[in-house]
C-alpha positions as CSV (number, residue, x, y, z in Angstrom):
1,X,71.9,73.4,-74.0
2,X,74.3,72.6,-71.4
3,X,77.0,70.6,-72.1
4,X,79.7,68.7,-70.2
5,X,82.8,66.9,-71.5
6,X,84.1,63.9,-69.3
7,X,86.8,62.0,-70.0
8,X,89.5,59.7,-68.8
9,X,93.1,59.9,-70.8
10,X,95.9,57.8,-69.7
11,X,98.1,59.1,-72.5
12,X,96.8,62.1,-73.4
13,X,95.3,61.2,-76.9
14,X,91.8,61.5,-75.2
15,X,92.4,64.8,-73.4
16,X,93.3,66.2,-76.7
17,X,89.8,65.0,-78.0
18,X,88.2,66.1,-75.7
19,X,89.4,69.8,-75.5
20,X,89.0,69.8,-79.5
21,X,85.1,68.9,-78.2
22,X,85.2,71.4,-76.1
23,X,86.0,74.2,-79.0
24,X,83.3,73.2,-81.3
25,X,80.7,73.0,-78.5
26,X,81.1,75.6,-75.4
27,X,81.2,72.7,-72.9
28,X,82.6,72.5,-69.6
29,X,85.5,69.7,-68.9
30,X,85.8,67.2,-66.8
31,X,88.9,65.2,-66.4
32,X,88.0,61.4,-64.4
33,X,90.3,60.6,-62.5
34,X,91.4,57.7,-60.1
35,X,93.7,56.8,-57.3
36,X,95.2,54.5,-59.9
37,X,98.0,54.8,-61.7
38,X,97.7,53.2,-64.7
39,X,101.6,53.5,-66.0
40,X,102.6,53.2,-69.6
41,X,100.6,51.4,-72.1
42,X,101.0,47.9,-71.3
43,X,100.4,47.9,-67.8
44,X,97.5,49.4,-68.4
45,X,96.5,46.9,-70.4
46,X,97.4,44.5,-67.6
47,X,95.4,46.2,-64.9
48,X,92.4,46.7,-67.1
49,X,92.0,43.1,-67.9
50,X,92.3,42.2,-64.2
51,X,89.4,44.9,-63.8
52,X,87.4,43.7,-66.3
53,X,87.5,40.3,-65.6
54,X,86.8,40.6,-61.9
55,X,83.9,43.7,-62.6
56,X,86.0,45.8,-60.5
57,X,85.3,49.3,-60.5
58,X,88.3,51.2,-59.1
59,X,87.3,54.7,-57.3
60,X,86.8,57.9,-59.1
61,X,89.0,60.7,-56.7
62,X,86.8,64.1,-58.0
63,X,83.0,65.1,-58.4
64,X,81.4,66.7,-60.5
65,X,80.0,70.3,-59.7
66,X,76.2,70.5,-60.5
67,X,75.7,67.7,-62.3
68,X,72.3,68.2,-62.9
69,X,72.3,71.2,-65.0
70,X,73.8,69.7,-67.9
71,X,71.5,68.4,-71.0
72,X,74.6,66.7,-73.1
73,X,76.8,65.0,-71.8
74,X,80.1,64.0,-73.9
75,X,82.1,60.7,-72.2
76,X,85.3,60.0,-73.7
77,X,88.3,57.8,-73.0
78,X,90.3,55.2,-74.4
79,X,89.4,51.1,-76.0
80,X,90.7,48.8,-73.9
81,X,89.9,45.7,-75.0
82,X,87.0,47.1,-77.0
83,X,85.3,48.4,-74.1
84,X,85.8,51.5,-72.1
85,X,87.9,51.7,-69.0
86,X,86.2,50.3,-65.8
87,X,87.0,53.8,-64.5
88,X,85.0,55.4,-66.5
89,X,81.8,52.8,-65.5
90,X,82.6,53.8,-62.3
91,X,82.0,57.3,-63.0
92,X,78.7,56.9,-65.1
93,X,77.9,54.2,-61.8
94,X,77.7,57.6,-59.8
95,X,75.2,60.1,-61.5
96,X,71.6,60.0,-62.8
97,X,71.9,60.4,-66.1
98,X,67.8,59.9,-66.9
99,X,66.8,62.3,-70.1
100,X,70.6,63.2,-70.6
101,X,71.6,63.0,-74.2
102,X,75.2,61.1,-73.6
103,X,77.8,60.9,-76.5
104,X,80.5,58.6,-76.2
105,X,83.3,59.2,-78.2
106,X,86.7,57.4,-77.9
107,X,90.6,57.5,-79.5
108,X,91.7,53.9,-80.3
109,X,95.0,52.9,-82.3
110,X,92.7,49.7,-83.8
111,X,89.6,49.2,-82.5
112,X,86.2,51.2,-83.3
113,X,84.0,52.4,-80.2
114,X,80.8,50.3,-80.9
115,X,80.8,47.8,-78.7
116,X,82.1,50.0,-76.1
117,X,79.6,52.2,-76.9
118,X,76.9,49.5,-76.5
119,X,78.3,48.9,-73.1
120,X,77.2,52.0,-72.1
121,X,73.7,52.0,-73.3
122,X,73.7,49.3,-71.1
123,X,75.0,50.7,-67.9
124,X,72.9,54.3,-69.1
125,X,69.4,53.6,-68.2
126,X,67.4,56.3,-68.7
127,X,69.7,58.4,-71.1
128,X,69.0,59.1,-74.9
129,X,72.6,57.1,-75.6
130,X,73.6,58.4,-79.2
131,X,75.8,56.5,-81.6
132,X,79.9,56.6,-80.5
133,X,82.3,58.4,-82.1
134,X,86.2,57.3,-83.0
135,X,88.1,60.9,-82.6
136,X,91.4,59.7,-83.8
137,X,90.7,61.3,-87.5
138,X,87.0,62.8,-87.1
139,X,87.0,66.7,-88.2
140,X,85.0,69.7,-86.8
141,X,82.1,69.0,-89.8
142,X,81.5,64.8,-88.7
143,X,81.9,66.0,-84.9
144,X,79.1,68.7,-85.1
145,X,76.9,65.6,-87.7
146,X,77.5,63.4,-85.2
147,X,75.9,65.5,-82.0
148,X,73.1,66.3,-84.6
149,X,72.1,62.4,-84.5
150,X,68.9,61.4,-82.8
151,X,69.4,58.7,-80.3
């Protein structure tokens, strides 16, 4: 099984996850980026609730290579608001992800990933969406339960 990792981290908290992901599971990164600048904490707070609130989805600056040869697929970023960046819709927004098995998984100081995750389901039509993960405190033995879960 092929697997890619994509993320968006603003702080760095995610891009931590996601190479701890990447250790347990083989999988190729992917960082998402935008032309954005986000800035520190709060004004991303700002600019995401301008983005959610106006459906705005702000442009992703990189591609990835071969999409289509990857079975799992790992999306991770940060809660804002209990959802996940509009960045990181922007991304899914760009690729067929029909009969992908996509994981979200998030870091969040507060809030869990579920209705983010739910959100994503959503927007995924076509992928086996399984349950989201919170990687703030989750060890190598819950990550590898959780990509054992059926969809």
């Amino acid at each position: 099984m092929k697997t890619l990792i994509a993320y968006y981290s603003r702080g760095g908290a995610t891009k931590k996850a996601a190479q701890r992901l990447q250790k347990i599971t083989g999988g190729n990164l992917f960082e998402i980026t935008g032309e954005k600048n986000y800035g520190n904490y709060f004004t991303a707070l700002g600019i995401a609730r301008k983005e959610f609130s106006q459906n705005e989805l702000p442009n992703v600056t990189d591609t990835v290579k071969n999409f289509e040869v990857y079975d799992r697929i790992l999306i991770g970023f940060p809660i804002w608001y209990g959802k996940c960046p509009q960045l990181v819709m922007s991304f899914i927004s760009q690729y067929d992800f029909s009969g992908k098995a996509v994981f979200p998984f998030c870091t969040s100081g507060m809030s869990g990933i579920d209705s983010a995750a739910a959100l994503l389901k959503d927007a995924l039509k076509g992928a086996n969406v399984h349950s989201g993960l919170r990687m703030n405190k989750a060890d190598e033995a819950a990550v590898k339960q959780w990509l054992k879960e059926k969809a």
